[in-house]
N, C-alpha and C positions, 0 to 999 in steps of 0.2 A: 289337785291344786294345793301349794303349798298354804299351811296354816299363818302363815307371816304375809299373805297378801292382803294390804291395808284396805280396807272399802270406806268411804265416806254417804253417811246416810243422812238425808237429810228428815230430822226427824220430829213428828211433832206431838206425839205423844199419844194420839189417835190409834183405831183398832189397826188400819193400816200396815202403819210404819210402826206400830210395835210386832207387828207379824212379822216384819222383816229380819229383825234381830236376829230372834231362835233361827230362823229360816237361813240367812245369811250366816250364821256359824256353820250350820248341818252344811255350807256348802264349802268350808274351808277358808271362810273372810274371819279377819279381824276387826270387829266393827266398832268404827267410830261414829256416834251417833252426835249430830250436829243441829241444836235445835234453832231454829232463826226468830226473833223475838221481833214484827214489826209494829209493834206497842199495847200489844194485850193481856203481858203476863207482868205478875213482878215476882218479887226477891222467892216467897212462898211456892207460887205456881214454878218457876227454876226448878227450884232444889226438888218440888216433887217429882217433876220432871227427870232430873236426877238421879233420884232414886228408880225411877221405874224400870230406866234404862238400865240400870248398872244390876237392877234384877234379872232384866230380863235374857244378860250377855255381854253387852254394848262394853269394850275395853275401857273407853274414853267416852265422856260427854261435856260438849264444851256448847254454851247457851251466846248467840251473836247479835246483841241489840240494832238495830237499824233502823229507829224510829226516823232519828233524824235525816238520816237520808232518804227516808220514804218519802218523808213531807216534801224535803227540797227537790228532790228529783221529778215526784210524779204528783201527791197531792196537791200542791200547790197548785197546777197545771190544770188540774180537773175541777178546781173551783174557780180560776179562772174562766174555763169555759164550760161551765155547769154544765158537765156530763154526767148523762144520768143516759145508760144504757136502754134503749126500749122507753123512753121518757119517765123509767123509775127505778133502775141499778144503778147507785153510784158505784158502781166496777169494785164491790169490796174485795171479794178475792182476786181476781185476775190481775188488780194494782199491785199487788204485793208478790208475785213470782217473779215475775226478770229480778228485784229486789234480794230474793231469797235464795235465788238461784245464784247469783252474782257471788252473795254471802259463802254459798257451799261453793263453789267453786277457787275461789279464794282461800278457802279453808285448806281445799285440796292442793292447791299450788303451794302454800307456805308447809305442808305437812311431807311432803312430794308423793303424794296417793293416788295411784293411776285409776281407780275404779270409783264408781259414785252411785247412789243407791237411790230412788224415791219410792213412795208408797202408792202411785197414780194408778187407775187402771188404765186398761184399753179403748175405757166407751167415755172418755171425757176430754176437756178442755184443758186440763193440769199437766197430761202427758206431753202436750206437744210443747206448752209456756215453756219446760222444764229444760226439754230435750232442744231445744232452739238454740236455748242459752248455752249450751253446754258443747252441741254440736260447732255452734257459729264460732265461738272462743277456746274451746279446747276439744278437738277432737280427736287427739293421741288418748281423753280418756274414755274410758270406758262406762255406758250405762248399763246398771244393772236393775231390772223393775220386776221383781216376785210376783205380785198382783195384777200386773199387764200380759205377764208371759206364760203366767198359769191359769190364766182364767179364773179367779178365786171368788166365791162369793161372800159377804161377811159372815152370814152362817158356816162358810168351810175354814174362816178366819177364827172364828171363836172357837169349832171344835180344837185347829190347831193348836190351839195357844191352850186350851182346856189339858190336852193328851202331854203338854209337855209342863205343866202341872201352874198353868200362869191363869188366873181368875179373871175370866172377862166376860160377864154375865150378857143374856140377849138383850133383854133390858138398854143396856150402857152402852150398846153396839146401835141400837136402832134409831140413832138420828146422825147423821156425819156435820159435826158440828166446826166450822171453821171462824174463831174468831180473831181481829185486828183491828187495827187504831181506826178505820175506815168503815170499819161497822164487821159484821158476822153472817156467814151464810149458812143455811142451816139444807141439809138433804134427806129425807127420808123417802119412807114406802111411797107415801101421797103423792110427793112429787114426782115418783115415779110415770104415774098416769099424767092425764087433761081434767078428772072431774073434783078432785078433792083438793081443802087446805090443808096447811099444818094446823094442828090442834094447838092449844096455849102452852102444853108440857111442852113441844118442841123447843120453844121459845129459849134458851140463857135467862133472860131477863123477864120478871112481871111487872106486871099495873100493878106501880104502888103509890100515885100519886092522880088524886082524881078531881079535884080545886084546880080550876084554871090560874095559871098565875103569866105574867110577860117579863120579859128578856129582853135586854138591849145585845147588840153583838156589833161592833165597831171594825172596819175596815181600813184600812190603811196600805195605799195603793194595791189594793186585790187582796192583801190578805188579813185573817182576821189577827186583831190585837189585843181586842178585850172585850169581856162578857160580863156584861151589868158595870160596864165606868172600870172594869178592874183588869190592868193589862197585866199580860205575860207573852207566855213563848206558842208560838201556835201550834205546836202540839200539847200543853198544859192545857192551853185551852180547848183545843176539841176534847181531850178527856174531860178538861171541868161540867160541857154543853154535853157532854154524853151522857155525864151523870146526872145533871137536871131534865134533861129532855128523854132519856131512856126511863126513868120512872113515870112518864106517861107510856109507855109503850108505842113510841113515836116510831116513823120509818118503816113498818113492818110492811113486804107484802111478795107477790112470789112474782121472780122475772123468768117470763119466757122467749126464746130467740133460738137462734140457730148458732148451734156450737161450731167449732172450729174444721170437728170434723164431718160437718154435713147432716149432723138430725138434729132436730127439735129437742130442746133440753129445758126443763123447769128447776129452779131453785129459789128455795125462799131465803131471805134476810133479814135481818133487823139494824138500820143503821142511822138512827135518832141522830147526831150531831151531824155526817154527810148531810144527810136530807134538811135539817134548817139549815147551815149554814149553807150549802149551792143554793138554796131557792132565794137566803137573803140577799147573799152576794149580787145572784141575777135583779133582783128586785132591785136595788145600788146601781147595778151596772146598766140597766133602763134609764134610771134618771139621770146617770152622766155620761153614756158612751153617744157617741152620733149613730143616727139611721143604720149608715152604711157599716161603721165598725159592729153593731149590734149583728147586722147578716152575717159578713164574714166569719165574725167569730164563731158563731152555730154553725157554720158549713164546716170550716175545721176543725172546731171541736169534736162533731159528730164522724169523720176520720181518725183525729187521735183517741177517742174511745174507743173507734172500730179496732184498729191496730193492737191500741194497747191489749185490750180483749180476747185479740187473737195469737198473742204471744208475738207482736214484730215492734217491741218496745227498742229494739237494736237498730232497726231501718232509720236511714241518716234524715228518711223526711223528719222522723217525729221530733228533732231538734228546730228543724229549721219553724215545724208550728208552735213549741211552746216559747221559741224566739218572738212569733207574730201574737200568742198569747199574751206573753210578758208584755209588750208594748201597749196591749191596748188598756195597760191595768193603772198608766199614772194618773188617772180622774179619777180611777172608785173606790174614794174614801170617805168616809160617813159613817152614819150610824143605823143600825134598822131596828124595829120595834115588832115582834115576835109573841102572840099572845099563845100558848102549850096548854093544850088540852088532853084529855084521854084519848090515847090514838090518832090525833092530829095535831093539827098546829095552823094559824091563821097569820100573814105577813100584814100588818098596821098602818107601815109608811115610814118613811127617811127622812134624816136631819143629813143634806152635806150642802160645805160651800162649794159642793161641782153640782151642783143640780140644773138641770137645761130646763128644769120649769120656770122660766127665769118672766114672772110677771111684769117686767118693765115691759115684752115684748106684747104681749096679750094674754089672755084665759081661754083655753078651748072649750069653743061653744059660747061661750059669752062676749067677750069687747075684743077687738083689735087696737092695739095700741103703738106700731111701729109701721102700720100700712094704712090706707084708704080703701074705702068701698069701691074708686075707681082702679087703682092697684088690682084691686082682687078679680075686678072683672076681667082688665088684662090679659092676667095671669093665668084664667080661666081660657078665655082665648085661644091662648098661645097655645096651654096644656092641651087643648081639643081639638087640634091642626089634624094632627097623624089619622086620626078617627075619621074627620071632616074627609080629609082626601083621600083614604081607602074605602067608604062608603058613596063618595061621589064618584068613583070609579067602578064598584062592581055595588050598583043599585040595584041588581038581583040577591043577595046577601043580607040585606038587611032584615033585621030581626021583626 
């Protein structure tokens, strides 16, 4: 192979995808390493980045922000229909590959680079996200995956990178830490099995804040605006609610479900602003969506998370749901009140002018105000026909 064939890596800094570097030179690439930033690094975390690469081989390193299009494309969509995976992953990683992938592929078309590199293995769900995106929209190029195709384990990764004189201690290799704008997933030994947690070192973030204190988070039509009366840009603000709410050590806990490829897979996260801000949203969106948009929308939510999950963020349905998303979102706007404690968090109640708790009509369980007591017998009536006449027909059945 000649030494001038370009490879495009997507790279992120991890024991992984810096084994591919050395690895990918020893095989005759030129490697470009392409780090995709979907809102959890800044200027600091870059440039170390940077440097790692440019030690470690990497010709080029160019870092591709996509915060903003992450929110618009896909978060937004996911608080809309407060998806929470297994009813407690708000989907941190899985959101963010058709994203990153889009990023390195683009990367590769504007550079004209026929080969493309990730750090995924064989026994995960990142393999397939990666290789979907890439297959569906470019499949003149070419994947190349070092730790899928050699079987590697991260002990055979640190000796590597040890032998070709690059420090990557067991220590700093024992947790596969993935973090972004949507929270962090974290992997280790533990979650390897069904009996154990991650410990608190796994964690990124500690309990530094142990005084309950409350939060206002405001909505406007589905999405948030502002946190404590103070608007901005909703991505500002889910960093700002990260930073208050991740100092309780909110959001933490390990989702388990069935991977893409067919087994049982456990990972833990930590994702404090997801987790208040879907459950406020939902709490909002009780008080002003109707009965019937309430159903639907959880029927199709819990498909677009399935999807996105599974790497088919490309399948033309999932436009057509966050079309029926967006529409059910022009009522829920308001306010919600959020009390943040250590490790949890407690929903208060809402200030909006869409609230369908509309007292002129009545108070549940106490007075009716727009019906009579002969109304309601009626009504009762009518509601008890279908029962009435499948019961007087098969009088053997009854209870």
């Amino acid at each position: 192979m000649s030494p001038k064939n370009k490879i495009t890596l997507a790279y992120s800094g991890g024991l992984d995808t810096s084994y591919c570097i050395p690895y990918l030179r020893e095989q005759g690439f030129e490697v470009h390493a392409v780090h995709v930033n979907s809102g959890s690094f800044d200027k600091d975390d870059v440039a170390s980045l940077e440097t790692r690469a440019g030690d470690l081989g990497a010709t080029t390193f160019a870092s591709l922000n996509i915060e903003e299009e992450y929110y618009s494309r896909c978060i937004r969509f996911l608080v809309y229909g407060n998806v929470l995976r297994n009813n407690n992953y708000p989907l941190s990683v899985s959101s963010e590959r058709p994203f990153q992938s889009l990023a390195v592929l683009s990367y590769c078309r504007q550079h004209d680079i026929k080969y493309v590199a990730h750090g995924s293995t064989g026994a995960g769900n990142d393999q397939v996200r990666f290789d979907i995106i890439f297959r569906s929209l470019a499949p003149d190029i070419e994947i190349v995956t070092p730790i899928r195709d050699n079987k590697l384990s991260r002990a055979q990764e640190v000796a590597y990178l040890s032998k070709k004189g690059f420090d990557w201690s067991i220590e700093k290799a024992e947790y596969s830490v993935n973090k972004g704008l949507w929270g962090t997933s974290i992997g280790g030994v533990e979650t390897l099995g069904s009996k154990q947690s991650l410990p608190e070192r796994a964690y990124p973030s500690s309990l530094n804040a142990t005084e309950p204190i409350e939060v206002n988070i405001e909505f406007e039509n589905g999405e948030i605006c502002a946190v404590n009366s103070k608007k901005g840009l909703p991505v500002d603000l889910i960093r700002k609610l990260e930073s208050i709410a991740g100092a309780f050590a909110i959001g933490r806990d390990t989702h388990v479900g069935d991977t893409i490829i067919g087994i049982k897979g456990r990972v833990g996260f930590e994702a404090a602003a997801p987790t208040v801000i879907i459950k406020s949203h939902e709490l909002l969106g009780n008080h002003t969506l109707g009965k019937w948009q309430i159903y639907w929308k959880k029927q199709l939510s819990e498909w677009y998370g399935m999807m996105l999950h599974e790497g088919k963020y490309l399948d033309p349905l999932m436009r057509d749901i966050e079309s029926f998303l967006q529409s059910t979102q022009k009522n829920v706007s308001g306010k919600v009140s959020v009390r943040l404690r250590p490790y949890g968090f407690d929903l208060l109640g809402i200030e909006s002018e869409k609230d369908l708790m509309n007292t002129s009509f009545g108070s549940y369980g106490e007075e009716n105000l727009a019906w009579s007591g002969a109304d309601a017998r009626g009504f009762i009536e009518i509601m008890s026909n279908a029962d009435k006449i499948y019961y007087h027909t098969n009088k053997d059945e009854q209870p």
